[in-house]
LOTI-764396 format. One line per 5 residues: number of its first residue (from 1); their letters; for each residue y, x, z of N, C-alpha, C. Coordinates in pm, whole numbers, padded with zeros to 5 digits. Each point is the difference from the previous one (the first is absolute). Layout:
BEGIN
NUM> A> Y,X,Z,Y,X,Z,Y,X,Z; ...
END
This chain:
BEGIN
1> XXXXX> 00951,00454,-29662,-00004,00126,00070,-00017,00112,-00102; 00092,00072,-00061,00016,00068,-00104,00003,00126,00059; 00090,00022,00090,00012,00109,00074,-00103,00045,00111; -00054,00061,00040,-00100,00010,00119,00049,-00066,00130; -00086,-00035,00052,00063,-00071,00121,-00089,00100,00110
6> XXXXX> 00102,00047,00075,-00047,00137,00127,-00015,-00062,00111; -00085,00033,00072,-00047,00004,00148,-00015,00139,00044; 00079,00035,00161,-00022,00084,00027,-00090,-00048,00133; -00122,00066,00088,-00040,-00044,00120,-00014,00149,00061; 00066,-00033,00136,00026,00077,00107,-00112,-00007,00138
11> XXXXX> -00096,00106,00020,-00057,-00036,00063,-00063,00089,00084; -00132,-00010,00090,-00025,00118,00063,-00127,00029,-00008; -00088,00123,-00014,-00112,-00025,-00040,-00068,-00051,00076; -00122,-00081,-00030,-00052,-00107,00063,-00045,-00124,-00010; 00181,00000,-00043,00063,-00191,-00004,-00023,-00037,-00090
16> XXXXX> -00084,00070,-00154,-00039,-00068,-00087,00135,-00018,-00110; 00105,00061,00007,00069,-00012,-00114,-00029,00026,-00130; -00098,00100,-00045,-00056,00042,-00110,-00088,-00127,-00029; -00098,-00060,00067,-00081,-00098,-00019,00057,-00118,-00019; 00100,00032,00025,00072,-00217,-00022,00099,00099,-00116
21> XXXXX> 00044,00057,-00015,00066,00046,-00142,-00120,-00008,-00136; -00087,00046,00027,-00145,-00025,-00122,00000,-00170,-00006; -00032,-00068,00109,-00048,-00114,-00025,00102,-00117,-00022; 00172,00043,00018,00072,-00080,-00047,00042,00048,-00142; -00021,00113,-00055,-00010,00037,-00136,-00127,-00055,-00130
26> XXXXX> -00133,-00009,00063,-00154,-00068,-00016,00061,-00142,-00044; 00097,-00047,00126,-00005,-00118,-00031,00086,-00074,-00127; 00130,00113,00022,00063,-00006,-00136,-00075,00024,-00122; -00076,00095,-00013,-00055,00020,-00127,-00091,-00111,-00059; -00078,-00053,00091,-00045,-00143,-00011,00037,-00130,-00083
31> XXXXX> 00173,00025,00005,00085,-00086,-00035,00004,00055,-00141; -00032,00096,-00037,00056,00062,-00130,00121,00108,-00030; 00054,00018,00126,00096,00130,00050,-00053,00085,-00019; 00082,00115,-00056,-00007,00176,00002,00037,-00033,00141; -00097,00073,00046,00066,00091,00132,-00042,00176,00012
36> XXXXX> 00039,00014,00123,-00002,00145,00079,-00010,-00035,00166; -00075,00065,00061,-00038,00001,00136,-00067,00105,00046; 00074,00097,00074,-00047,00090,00058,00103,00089,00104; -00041,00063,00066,00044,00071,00147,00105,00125,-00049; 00016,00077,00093,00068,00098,00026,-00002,00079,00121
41> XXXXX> -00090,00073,00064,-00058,00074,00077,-00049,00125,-00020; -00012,00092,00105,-00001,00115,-00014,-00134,00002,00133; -00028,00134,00040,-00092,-00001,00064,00028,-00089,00201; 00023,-00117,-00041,00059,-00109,00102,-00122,-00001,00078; 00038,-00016,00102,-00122,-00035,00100,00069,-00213,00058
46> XXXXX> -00110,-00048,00065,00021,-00065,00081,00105,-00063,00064; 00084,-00050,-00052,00132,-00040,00104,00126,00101,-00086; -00040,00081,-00130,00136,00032,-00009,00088,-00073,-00113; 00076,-00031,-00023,00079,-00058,-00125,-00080,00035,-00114; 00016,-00081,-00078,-00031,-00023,-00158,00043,-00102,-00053
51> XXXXX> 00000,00010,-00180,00088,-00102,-00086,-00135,-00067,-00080; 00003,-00106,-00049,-00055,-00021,-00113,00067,-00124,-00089; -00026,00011,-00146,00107,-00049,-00085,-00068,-00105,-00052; 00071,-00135,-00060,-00083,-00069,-00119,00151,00016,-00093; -00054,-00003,-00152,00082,-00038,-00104,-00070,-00123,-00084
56> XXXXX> 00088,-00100,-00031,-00083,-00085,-00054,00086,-00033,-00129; -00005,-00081,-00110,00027,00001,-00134,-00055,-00087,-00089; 00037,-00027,-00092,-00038,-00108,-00090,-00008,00090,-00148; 00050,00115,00022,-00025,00119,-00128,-00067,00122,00074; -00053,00139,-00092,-00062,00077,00027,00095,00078,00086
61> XXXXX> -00092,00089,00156,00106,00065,00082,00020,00128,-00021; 00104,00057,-00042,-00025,00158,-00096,00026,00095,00146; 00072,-00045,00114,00060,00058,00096,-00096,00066,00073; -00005,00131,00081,-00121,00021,00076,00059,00116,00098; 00069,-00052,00088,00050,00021,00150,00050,-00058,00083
66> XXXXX> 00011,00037,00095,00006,-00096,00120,00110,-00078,-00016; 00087,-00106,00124,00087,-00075,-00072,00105,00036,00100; 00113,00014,-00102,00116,-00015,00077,00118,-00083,00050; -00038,-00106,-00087,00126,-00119,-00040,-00111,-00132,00051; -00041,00006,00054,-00143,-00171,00059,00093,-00071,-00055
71> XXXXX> -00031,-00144,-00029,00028,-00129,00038,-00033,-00056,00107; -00127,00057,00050,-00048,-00028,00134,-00039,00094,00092; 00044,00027,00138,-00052,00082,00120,-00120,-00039,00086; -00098,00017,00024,-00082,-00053,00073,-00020,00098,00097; -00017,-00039,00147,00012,00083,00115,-00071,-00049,00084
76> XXXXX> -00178,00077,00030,-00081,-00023,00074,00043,-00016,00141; 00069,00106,00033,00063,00050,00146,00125,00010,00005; 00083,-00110,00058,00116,00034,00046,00035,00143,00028; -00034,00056,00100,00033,00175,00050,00054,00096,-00110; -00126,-00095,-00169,00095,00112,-00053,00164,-00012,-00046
81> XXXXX> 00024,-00077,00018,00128,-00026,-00056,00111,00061,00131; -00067,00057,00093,00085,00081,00051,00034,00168,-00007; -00152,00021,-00108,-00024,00120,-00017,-00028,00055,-00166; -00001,-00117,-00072,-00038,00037,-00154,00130,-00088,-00020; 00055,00084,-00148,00107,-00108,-00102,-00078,-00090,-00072
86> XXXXX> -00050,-00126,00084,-00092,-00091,-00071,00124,-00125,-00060; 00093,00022,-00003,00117,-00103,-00071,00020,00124,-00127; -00013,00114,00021,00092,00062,-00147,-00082,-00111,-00113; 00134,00038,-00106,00007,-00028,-00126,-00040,-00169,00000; -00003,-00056,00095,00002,-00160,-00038,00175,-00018,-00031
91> XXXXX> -00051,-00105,-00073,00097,-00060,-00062,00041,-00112,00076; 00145,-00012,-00025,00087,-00152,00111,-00108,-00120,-00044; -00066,-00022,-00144,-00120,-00100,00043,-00093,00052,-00018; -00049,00053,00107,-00106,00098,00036,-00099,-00108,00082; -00047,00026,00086,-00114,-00097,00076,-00033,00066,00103
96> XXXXX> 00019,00024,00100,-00075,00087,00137,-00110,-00094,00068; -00097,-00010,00006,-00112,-00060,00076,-00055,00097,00100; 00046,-00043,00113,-00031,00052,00100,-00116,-00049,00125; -00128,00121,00050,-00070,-00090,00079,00084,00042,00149; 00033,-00091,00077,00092,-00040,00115,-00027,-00109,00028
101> XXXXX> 00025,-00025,00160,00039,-00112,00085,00131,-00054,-00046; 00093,00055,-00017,00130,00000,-00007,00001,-00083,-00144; 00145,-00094,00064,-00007,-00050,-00107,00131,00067,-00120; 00017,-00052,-00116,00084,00075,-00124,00097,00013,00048; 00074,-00052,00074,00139,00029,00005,00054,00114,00126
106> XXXXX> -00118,00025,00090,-00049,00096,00085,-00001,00129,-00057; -00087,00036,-00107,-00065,00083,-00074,00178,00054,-00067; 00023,-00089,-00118,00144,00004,-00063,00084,00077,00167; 00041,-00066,00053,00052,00053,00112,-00039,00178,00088; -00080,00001,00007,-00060,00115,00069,00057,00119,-00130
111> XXXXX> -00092,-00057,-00112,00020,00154,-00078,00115,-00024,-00106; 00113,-00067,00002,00111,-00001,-00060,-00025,-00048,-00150; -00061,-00081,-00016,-00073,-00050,-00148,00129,-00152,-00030; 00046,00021,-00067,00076,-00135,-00066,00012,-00033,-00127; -00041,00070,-00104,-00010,-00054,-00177,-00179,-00025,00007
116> XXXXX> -00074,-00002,00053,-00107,-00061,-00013,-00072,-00080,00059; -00128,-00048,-00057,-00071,-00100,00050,-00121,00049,00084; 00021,-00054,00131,-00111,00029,00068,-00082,-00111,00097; -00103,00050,-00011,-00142,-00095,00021,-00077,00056,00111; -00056,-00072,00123,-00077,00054,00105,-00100,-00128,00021
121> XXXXX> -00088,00081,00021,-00125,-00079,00033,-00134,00111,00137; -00026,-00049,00115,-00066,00056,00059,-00158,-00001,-00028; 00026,00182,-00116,-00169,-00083,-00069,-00097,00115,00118; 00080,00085,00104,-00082,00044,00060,-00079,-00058,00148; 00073,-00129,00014,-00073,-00108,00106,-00107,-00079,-00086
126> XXXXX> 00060,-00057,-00135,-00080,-00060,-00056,-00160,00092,-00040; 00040,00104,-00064,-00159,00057,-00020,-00019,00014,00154; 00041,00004,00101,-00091,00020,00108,-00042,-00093,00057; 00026,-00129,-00010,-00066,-00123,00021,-00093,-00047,-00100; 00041,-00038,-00178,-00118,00041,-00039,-00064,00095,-00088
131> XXXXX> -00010,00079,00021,-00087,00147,-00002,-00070,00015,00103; 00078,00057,00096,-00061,00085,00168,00060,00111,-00036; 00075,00035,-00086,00075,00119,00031,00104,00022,-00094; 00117,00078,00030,00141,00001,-00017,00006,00147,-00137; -00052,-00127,-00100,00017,00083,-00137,00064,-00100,-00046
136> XXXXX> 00113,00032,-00070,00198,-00119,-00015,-00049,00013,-00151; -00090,00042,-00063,00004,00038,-00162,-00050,-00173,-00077; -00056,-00067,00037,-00061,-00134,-00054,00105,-00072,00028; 00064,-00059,00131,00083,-00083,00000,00118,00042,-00110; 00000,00133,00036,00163,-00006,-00052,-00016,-00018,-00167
141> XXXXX> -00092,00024,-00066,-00026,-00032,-00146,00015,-00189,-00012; -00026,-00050,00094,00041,-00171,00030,00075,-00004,00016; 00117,00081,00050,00144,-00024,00053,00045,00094,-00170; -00024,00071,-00084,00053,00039,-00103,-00037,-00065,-00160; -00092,-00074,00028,-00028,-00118,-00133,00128,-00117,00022
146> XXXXX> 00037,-00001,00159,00061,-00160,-00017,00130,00074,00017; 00083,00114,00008,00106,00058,00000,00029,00050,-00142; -00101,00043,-00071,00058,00016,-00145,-00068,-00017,-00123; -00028,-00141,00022,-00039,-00105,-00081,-00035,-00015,-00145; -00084,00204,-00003,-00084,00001,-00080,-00139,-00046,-00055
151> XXXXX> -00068,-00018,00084,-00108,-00067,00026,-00014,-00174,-00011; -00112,-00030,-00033,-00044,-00163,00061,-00015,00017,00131; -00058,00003,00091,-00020,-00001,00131,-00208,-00060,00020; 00008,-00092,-00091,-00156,-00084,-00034,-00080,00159,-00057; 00089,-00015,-00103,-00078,00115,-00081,-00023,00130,00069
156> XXXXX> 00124,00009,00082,-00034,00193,00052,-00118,-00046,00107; 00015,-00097,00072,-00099,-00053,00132,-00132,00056,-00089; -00034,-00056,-00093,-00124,-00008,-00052,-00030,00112,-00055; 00083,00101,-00026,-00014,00158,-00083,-00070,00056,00082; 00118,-00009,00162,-00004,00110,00086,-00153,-00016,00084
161> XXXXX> -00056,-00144,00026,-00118,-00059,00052,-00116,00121,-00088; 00033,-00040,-00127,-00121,00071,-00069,00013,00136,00005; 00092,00090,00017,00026,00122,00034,-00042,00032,00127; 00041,-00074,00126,-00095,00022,00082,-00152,-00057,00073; -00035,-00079,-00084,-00105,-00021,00028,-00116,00121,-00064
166> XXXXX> 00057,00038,-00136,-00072,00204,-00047,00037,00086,00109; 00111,00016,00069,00000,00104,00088,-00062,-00031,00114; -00005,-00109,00073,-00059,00003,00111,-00128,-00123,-00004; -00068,00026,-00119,-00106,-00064,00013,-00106,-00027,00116; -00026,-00121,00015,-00085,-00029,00125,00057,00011,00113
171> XXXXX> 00162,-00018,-00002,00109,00029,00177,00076,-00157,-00030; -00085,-00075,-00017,00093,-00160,-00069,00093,-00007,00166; -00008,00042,00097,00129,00000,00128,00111,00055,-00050; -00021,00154,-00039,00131,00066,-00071,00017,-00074,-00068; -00046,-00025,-00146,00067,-00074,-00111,00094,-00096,00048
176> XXXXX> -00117,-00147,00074,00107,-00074,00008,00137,00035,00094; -00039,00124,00090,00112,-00020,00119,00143,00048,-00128; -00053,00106,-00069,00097,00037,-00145,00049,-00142,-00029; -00070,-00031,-00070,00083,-00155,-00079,00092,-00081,00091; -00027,-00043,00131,00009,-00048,00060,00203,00041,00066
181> XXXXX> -00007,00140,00008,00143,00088,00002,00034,-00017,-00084; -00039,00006,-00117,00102,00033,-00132,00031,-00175,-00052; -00018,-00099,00090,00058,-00154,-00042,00037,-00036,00118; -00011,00033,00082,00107,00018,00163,00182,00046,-00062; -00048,00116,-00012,00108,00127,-00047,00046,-00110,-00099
186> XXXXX> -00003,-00053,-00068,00011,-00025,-00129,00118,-00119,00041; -00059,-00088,00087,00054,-00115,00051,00097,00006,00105; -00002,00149,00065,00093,-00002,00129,00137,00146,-00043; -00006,00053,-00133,00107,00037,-00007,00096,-00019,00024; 00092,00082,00050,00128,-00065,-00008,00161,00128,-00079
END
């Protein structure tokens, strides 16, 4: 990985896209990766669109703006892809991971997508079964370790555990219901 490898995530505030962009970047760096992880927001409230990026690398990252060319799309909320250019600048092997019922060839179909690869996984049933509530940001980081097969999967399990067991110290329900989505997600991509 000589070149940076881009993630773009599409999301709404809320849904935790900034927070699973830090902690799938955490987990890269772990590995010994340069990375970059961080948002793109303005004074957003609640429910409105926002981006956040990872760059990851095996050399130093000199780059420092947002991304235009992903290798990967990540898309908390379907809706936006009826209302944000969350496909610009992917590339024909680009990666769209989408959270939807629908399955890929649905998705491909609806929004006219045919040089790329796309991935759906329903991580907003899954965090709501286990979580208790419909934040798509954990699973879908399980549905984006086993889609672009940067990661160990053992190893990020065990990063991301210790990352949130500091943030939500003494909530061992959250934690595990977290872990618990993000190896669901992980296993039921498609």
């Amino acid at each position: 990985m000589n070149k940076p490898f881009e993630i773009r995530w599409h999301g709404r505030g809320g849904q935790g896209a900034k927070t699973a962009a830090l902690l799938f970047g955490d987990a890269a760096m772990a590995t010994g990766k340069y990375i970059q992880a961080f948002p793109e927001y303005g004074p957003e409230r609640m429910g409105a669109p926002i981006q956040a990026f990872n760059r990851l690398s095996d050399e130093r990252i000199y780059i420092h703006s947002g991304i235009k060319n992903p290798n990967i799309v990540v898309v908390l909320d379907e809706t936006l892809m009826k209302t944000q250019p969350v496909v610009a600048g992917l590339g024909k092997d680009g990666i769209l991971l989408v959270n939807t019922k629908s399955a890929p060839e649905e998705i491909k179909k609806a929004y006219g997508l045919k040089d790329i690869k796309v991935y759906t996984i329903d991580a907003s049933g899954i965090s709501k079964e286990a979580i208790g509530k419909e934040i798509p940001n954990t699973p879908m980081l399980g549905a984006l370790v086993r889609v672009s097969k940067i990661l160990d999967f053992d190893n990020f399990i065990i990063d991301v555990t210790n990352k949130l067991k500091k943030k939500f110290r003494g909530r061992e329900k959250l934690i595990d219901g977290n872990v618990k989505s993000i190896k669901r997600a992980y296993e039921e991509v498609i």
